[in-house]
Rosetta silent file (secondary structure, phi, psi, omega in degrees, C-alpha in Angstrom):
SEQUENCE: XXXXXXXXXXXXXXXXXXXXXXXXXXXXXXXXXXXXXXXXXXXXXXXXXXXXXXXXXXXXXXXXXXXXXXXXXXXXXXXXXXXXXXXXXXXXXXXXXXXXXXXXXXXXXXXXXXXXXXXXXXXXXXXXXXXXXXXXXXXXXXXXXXXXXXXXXXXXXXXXXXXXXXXXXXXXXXXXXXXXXXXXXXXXXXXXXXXXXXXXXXXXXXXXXXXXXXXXXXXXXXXXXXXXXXXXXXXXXXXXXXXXXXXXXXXXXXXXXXXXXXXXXXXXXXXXXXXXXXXX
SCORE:     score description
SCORE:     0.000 S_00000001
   1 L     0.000  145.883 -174.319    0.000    0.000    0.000 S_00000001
   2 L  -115.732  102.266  154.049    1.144    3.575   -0.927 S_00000001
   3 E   -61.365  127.957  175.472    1.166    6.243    1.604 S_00000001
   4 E  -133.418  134.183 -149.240    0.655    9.782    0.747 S_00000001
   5 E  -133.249  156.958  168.473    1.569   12.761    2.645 S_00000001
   6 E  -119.668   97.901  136.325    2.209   16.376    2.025 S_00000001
   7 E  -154.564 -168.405 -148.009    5.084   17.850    3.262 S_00000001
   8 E   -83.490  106.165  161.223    6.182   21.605    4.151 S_00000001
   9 L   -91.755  152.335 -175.818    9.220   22.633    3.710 S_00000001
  10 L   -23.738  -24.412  177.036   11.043   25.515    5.354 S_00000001
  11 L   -94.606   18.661 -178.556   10.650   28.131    2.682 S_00000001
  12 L    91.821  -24.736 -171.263    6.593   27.361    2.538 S_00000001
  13 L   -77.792  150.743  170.924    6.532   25.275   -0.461 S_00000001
  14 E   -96.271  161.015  166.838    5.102   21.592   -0.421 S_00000001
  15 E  -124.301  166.165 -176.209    6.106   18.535   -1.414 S_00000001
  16 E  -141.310  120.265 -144.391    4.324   15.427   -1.983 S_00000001
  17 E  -134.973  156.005 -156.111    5.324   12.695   -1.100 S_00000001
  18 E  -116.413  162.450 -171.641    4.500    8.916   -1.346 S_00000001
  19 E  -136.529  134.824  144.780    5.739    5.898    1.124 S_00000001
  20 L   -76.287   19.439 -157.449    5.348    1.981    0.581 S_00000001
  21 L    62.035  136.745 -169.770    5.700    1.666    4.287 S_00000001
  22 L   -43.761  -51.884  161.692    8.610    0.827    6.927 S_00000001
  23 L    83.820 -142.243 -158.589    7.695   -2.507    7.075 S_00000001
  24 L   -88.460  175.979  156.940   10.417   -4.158    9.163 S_00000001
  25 L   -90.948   36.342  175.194   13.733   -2.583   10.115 S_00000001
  26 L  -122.708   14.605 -160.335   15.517   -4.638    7.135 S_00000001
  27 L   -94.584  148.222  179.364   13.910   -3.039    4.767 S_00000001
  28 E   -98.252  135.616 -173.527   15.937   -0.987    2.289 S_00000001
  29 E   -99.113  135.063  171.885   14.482    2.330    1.223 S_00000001
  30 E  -133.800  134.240  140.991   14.886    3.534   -2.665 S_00000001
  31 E   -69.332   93.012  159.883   14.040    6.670   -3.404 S_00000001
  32 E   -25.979  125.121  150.481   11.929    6.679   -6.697 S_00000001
  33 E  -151.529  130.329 -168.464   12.469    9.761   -8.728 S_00000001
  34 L   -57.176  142.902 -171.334   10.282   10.343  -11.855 S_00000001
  35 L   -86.972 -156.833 -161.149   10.733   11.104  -15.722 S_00000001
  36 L  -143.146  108.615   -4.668    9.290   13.949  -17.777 S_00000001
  37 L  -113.684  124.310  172.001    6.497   14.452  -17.429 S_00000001
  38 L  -130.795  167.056  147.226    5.255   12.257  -14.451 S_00000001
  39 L   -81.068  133.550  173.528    4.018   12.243  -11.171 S_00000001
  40 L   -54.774  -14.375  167.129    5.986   10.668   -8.485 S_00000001
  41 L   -12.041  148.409  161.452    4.269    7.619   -7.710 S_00000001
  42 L  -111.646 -166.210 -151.403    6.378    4.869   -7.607 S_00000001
  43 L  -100.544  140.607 -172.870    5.953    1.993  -10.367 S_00000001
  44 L   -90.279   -1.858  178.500    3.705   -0.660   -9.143 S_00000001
  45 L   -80.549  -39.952  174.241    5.299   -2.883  -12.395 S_00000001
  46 L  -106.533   31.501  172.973    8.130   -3.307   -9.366 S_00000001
  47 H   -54.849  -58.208 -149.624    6.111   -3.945   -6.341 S_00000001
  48 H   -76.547  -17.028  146.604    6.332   -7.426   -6.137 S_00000001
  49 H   -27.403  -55.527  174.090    9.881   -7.085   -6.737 S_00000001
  50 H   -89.695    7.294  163.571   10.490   -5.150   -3.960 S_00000001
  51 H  -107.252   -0.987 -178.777    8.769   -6.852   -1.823 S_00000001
  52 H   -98.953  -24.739  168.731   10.246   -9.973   -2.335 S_00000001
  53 L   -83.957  -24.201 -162.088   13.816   -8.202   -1.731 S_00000001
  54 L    90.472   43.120  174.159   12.522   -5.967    1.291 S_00000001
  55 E  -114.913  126.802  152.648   12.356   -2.881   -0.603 S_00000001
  56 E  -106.236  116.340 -154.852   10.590    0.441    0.338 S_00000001
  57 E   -66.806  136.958  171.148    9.790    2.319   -2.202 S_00000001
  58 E  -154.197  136.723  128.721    9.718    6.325   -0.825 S_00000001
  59 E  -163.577 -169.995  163.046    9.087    9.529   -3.529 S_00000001
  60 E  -128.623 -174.211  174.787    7.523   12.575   -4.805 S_00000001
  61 L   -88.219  135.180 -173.491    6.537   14.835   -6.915 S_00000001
  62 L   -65.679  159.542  177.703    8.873   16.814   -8.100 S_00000001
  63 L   -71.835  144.570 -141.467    7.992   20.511   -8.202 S_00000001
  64 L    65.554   19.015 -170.548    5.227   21.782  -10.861 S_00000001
  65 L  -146.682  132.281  179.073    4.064   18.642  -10.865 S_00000001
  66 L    84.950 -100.945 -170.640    1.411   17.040   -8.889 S_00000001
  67 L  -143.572    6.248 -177.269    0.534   17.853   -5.291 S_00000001
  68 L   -97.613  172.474 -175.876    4.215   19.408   -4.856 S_00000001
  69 L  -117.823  149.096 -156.829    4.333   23.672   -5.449 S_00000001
  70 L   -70.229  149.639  179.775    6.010   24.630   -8.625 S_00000001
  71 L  -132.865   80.270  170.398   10.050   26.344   -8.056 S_00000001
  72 L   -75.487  156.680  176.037   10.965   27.810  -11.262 S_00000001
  73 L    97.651  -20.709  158.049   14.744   28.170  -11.638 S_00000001
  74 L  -100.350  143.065  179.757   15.433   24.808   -9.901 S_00000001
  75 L  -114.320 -173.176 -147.906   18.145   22.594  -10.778 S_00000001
  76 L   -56.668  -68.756 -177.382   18.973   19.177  -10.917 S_00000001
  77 L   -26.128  -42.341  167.009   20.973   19.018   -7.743 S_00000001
  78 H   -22.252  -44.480 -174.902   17.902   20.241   -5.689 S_00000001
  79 H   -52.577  -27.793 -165.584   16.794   16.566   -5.865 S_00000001
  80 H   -69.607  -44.364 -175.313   19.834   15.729   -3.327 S_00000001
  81 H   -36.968  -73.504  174.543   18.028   18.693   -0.990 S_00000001
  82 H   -34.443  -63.255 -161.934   14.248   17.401   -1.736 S_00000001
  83 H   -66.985  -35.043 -150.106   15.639   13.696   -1.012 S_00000001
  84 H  -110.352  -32.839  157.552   17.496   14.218    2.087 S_00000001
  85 H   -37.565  -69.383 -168.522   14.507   16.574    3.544 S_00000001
  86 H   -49.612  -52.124 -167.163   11.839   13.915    2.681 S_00000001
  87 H   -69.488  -45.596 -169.676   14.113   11.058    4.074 S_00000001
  88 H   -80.442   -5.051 -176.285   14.885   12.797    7.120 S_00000001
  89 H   -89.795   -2.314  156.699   11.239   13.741    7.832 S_00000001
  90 H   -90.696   -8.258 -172.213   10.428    9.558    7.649 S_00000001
  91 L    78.565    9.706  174.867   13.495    8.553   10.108 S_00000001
  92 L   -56.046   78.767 -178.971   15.249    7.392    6.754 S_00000001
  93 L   -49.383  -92.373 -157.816   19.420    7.484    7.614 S_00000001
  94 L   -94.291  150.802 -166.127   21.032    5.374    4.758 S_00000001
  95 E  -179.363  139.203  170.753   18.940    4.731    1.091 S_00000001
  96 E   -86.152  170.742  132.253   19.586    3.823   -2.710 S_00000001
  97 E  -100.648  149.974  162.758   18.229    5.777   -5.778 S_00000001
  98 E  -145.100  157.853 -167.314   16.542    5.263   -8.962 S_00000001
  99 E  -146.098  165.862  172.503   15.539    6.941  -11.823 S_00000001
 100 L  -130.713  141.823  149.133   13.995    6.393  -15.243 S_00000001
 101 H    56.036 -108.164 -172.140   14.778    8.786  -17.879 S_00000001
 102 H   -98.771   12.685  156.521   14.849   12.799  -16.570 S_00000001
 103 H   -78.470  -14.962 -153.524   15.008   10.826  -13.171 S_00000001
 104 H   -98.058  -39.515  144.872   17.901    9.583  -13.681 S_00000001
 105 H   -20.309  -58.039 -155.878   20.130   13.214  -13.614 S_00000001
 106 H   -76.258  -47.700  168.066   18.435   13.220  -10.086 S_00000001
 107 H   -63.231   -5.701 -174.930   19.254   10.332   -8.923 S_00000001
 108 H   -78.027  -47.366 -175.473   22.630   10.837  -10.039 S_00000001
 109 H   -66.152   -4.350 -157.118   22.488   13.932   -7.916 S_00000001
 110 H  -117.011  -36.112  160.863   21.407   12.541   -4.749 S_00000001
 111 H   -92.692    5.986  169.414   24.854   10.476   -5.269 S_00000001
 112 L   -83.890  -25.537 -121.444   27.072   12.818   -6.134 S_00000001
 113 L  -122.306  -23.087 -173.548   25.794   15.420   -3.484 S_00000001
 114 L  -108.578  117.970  168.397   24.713   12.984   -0.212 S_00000001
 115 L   -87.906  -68.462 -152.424   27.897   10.161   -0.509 S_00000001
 116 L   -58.486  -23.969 -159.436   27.632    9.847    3.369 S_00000001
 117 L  -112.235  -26.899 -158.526   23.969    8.731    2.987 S_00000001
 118 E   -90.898  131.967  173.047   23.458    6.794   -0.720 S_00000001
 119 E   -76.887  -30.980 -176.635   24.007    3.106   -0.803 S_00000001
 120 E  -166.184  161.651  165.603   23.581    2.705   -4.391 S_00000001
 121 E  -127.041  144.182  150.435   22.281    4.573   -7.745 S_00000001
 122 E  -132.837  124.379  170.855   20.563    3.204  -10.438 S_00000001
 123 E  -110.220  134.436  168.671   19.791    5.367  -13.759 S_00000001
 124 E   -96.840  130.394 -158.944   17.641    4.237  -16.522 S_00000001
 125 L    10.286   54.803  166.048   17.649    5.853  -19.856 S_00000001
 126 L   -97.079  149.711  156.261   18.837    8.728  -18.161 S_00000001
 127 L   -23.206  120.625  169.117   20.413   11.781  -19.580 S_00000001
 128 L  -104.644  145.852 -169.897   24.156   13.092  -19.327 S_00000001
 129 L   -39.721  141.031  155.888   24.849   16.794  -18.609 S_00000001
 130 L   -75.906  -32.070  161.220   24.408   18.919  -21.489 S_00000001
 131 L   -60.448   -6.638 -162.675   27.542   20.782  -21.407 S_00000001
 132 L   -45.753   97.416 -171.077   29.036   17.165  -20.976 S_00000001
 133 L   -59.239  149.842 -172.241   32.630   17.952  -23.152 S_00000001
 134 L    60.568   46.819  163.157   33.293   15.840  -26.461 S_00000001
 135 L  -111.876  106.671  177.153   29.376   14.739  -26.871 S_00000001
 136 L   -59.444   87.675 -162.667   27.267   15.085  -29.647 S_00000001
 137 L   -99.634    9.896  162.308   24.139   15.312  -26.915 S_00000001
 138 L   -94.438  -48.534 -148.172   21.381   15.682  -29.679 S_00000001
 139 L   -60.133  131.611 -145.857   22.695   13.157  -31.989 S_00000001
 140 L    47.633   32.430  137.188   20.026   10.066  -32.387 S_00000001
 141 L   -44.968  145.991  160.437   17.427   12.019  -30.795 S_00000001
 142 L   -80.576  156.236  177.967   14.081   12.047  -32.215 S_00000001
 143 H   -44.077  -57.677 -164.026   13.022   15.197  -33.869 S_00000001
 144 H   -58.423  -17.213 -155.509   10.446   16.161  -31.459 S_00000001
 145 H   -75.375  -55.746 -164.976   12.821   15.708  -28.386 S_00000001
 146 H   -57.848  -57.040  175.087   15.516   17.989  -30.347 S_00000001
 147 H   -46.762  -61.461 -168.631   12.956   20.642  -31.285 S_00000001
 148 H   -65.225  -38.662 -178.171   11.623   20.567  -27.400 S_00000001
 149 H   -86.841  -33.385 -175.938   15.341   20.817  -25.599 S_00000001
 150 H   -66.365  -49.326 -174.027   16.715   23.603  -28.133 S_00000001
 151 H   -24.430  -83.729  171.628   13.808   25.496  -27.149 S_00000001
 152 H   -25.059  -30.736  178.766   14.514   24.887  -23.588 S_00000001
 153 H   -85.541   -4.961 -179.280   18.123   26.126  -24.393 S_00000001
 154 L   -90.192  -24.330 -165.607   16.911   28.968  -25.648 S_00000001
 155 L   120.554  174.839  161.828   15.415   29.987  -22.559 S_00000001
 156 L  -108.030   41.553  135.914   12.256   30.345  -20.638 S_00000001
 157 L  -101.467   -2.698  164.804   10.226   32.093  -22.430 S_00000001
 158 L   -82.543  -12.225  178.243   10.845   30.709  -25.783 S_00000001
 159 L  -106.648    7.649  176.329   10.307   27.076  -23.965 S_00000001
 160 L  -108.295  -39.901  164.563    7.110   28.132  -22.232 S_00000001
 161 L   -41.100  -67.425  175.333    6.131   29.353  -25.859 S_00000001
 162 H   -68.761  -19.523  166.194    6.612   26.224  -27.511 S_00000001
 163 H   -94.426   49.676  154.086    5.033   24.289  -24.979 S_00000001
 164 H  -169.771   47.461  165.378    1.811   26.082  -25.858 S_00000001
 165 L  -102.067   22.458  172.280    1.996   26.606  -29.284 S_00000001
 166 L    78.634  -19.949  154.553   -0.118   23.241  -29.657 S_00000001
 167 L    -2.547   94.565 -164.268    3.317   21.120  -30.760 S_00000001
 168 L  -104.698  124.518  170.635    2.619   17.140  -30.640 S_00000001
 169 L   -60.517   89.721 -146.377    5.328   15.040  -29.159 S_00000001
 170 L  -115.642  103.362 -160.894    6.355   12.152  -31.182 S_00000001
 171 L   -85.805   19.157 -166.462    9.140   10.056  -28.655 S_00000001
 172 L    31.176   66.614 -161.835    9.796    7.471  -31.495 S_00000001
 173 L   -81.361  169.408  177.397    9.253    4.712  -28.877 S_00000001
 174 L  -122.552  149.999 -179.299   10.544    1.574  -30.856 S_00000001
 175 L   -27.508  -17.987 -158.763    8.872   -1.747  -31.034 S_00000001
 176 H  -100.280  -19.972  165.054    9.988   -3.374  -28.028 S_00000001
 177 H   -77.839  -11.025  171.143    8.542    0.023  -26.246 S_00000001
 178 H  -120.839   -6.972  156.490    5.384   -0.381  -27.319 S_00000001
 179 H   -82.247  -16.113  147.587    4.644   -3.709  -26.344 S_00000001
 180 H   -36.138  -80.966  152.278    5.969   -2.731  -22.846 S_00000001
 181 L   -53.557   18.752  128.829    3.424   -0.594  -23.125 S_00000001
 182 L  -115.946   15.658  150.392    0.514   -2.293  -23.677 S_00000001
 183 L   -83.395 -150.877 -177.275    1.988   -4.907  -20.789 S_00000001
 184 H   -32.287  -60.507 -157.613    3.103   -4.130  -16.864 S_00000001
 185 H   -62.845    2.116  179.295    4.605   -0.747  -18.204 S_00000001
 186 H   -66.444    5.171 -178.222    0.809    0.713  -19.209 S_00000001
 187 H   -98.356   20.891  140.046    1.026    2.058  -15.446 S_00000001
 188 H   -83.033  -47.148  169.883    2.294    4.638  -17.185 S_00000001
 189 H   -51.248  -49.977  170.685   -0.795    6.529  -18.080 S_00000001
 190 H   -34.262  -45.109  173.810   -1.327    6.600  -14.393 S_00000001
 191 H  -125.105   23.434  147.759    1.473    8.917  -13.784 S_00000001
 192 H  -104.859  -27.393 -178.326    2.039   10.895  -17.197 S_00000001
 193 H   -40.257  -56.288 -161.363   -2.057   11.731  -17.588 S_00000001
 194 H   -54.585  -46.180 -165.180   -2.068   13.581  -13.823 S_00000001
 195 H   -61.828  -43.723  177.026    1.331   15.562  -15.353 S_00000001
 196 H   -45.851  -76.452  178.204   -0.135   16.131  -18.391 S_00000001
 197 H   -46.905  -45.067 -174.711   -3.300   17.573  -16.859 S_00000001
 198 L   -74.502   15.168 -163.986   -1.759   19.255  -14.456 S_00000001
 199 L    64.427 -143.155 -171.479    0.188   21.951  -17.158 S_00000001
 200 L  -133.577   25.698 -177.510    3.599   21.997  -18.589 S_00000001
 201 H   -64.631  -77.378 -174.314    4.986   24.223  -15.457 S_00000001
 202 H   -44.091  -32.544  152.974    6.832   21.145  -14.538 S_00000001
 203 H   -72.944  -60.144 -130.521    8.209   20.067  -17.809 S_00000001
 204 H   -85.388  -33.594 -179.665    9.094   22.980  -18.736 S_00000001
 205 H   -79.414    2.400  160.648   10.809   23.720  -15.608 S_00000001
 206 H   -79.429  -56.340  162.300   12.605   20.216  -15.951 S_00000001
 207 H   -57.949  -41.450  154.404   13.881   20.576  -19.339 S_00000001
 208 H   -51.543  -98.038 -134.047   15.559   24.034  -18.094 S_00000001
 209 L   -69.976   27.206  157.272   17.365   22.599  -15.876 S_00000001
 210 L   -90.734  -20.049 -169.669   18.457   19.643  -17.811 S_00000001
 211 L  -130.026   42.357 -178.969   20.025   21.363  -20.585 S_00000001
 212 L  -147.166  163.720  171.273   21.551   24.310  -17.947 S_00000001
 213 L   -81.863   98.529 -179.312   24.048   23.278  -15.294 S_00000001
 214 L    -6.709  -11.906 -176.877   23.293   20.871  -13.149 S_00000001
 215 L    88.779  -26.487 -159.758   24.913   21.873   -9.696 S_00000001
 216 L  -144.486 -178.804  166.928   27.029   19.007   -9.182 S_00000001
 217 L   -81.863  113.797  168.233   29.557   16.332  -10.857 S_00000001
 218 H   -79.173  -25.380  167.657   28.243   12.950  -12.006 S_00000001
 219 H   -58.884  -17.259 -166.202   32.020   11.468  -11.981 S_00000001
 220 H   -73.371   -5.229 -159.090   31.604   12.923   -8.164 S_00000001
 221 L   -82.246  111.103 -169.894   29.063    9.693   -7.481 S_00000001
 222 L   -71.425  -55.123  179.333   30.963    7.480   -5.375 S_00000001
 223 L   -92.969 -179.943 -139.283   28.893    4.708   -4.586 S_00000001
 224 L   -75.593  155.299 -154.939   28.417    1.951   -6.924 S_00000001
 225 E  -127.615  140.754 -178.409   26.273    3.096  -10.085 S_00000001
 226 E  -125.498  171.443 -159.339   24.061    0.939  -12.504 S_00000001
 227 E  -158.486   72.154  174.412   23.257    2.654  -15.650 S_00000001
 228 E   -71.117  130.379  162.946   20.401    0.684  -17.881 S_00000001
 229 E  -135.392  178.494 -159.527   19.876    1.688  -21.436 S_00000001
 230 E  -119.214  164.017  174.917   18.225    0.628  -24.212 S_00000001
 231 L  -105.358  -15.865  155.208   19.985    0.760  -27.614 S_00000001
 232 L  -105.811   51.006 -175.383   17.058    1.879  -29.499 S_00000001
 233 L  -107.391  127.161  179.412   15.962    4.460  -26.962 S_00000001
 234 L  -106.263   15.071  177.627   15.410    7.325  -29.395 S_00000001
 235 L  -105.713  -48.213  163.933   14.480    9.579  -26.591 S_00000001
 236 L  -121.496   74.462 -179.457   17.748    9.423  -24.283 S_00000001
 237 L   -31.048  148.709 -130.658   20.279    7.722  -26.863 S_00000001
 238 L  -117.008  -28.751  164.881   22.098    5.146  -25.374 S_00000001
 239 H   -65.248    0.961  168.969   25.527    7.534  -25.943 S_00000001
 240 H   -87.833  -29.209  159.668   24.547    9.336  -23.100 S_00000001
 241 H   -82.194    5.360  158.232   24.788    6.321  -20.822 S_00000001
 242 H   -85.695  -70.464 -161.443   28.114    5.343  -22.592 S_00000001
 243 H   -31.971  -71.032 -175.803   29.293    9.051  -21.842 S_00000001
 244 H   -39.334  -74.956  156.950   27.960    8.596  -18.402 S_00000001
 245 H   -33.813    2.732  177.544   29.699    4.824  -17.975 S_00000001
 246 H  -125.656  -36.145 -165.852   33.332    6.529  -19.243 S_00000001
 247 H   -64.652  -71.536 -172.088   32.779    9.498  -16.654 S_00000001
 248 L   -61.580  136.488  178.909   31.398    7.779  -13.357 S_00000001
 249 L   -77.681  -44.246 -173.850   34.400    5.754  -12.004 S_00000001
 250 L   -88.476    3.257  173.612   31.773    3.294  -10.328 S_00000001
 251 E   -43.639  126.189  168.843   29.805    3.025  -13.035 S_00000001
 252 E  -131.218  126.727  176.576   28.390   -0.406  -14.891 S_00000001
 253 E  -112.056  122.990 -175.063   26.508   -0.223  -17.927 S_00000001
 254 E  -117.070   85.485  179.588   24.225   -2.553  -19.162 S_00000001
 255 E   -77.519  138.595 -160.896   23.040   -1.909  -22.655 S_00000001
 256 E  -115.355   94.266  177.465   20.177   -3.806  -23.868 S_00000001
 257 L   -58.757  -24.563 -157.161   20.539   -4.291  -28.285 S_00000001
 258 L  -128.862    1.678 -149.203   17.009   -4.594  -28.683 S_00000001
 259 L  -105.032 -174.572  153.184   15.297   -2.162  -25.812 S_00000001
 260 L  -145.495 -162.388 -168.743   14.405    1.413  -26.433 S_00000001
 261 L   -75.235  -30.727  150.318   13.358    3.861  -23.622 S_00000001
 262 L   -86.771  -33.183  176.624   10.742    2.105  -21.788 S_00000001
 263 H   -76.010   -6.571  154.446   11.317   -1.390  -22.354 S_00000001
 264 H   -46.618  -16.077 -179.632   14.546   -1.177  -21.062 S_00000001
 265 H   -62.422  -20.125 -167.056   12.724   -1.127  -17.816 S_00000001
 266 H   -64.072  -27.950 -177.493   12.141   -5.338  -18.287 S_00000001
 267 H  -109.610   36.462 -171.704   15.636   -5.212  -16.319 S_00000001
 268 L   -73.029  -42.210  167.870   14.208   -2.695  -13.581 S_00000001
 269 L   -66.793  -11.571  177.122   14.100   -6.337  -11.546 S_00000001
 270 L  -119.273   -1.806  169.036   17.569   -7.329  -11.754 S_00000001
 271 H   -99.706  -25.016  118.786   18.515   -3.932  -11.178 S_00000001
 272 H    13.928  -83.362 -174.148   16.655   -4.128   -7.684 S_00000001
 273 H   -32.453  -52.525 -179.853   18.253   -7.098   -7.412 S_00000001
 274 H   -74.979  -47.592  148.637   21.723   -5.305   -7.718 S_00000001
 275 H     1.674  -86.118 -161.602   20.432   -2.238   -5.341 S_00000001
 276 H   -43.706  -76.856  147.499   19.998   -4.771   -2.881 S_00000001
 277 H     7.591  -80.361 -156.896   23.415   -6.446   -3.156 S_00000001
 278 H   -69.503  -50.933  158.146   25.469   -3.158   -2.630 S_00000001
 279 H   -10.850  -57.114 -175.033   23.214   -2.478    0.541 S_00000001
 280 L   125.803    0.000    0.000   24.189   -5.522    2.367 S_00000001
């Protein structure tokens, strides 16, 4: 069962935030943190996974999105902030991360920025810094993707323009992505409709600070790092988790020839699996 709580943080803004419950004291807590554009929920495709390891799932929404209040102007590194508030307001000490996609910067961030606290990272099709030097960080993007982050690089008012000039988003999911998606991974609708509905504050203010600088080092992420990609993810190209996997010193990359950006998720269970492992 998924608890959900609102809470305040010191400057007034909320956050909202979801729990699978403590459960015993052996249970290991990963922080969830969410693509673009979702809600934080965490994915019920790896419940029984994690309950068969002793995993408690804890996240939120990120801000502009959901039941959290919108922060333009924040960047990725915030998530270490967000993450170590929310954890310390549950009695949470020690915790992995994971990410999917524009979660996966964050979770990266919660290990570069808390070392003392993160057990493990895992990023999933996630993104490598745009200033990242000697990267080509459009190249095998899909058009719409390319079109939507130069905006964003352009600033934010040419990226709040295009996301309401009426502009339809075409992620080139690839076969093996869309049969995910009409399996386990359809609990997706669950947490891109609510984003969706809820306005493009949160994307928009996500995509800033993905293609601006990030706050922190991803080579600084100490403890051990798992890095899933897909090789036909036409949304987050699979060179950005090679980039990433030459950067991070603790890094392991497990590219998947046939996945694209959601069905890479099919190894979401053996990356658990490793989570647990570095934990103890």
């Amino acid at each position: 069962m998924v608890t959900e709580t609102d809470l305040v943080l010191p400057d007034g803004h909320r956050l909202h935030v979801y729990d699978t419950g403590p459960g015993d004291g052996d249970r290991l807590a990963v922080f969830w943190h969410h693509g673009t554009p979702n809600v934080g929920a965490p994915p019920a495709p790896l419940f029984a996974a994690a309950d068969r390891l002793g995993i408690r799932w804890v996240s939120y929404d990120r801000p502009g999105y959901g039941g959290s209040t919108r922060r333009p102007g924040r960047d990725v590194a915030s998530a270490a902030e967000l993450t170590a508030r929310v954890a310390d307001a549950l009695g949470i000490g020690r915790f992995a991360t994971m990410g999917h996609s524009g979660g996966g910067p964050h979770a990266l961030a919660c290990g570069a920025l808390l070392p003392e606290r993160v057990l493990g990272v895992v990023s999933g099709a996630g993104l490598a810094p745009y200033d990242a030097p000697g990267f080509d960080w459009f190249a095998g993007m899909a058009a719409s993707g390319v079109a939507s982050l130069r905006a964003a690089a352009e600033g934010r008012e040419a990226k709040e323009r295009y996301e309401t000039s009426g502009v339809e988003y075409d992620p080139e999911f690839s076969p093996a992505d869309l049969a995910a998606l009409q399996g386990p991974w359809s609990w997706f609708d669950s947490v891109v409709g609510p984003a969706v509905r809820g306005g493009p504050g949160g994307l928009v203010d996500d995509d800033i600070a993905y293609v601006t600088p990030w706050g922190f080092d991803p080579a600084k992420v100490t403890a051990p790092l798992l890095l899933l990609h897909g090789a036909r993810d036409r949304v987050v190209p699979a060179d950005h988790g090679r980039w990433l996997a030459r950067t991070c010193p603790s890094a392991e990359l497990r590219l998947s020839p046939e996945d694209g950006h959601i069905s890479v998720l099919a190894g979401g269970e053996a990356a658990l699996e490793w989570l647990r492992r570095q934990a103890g």
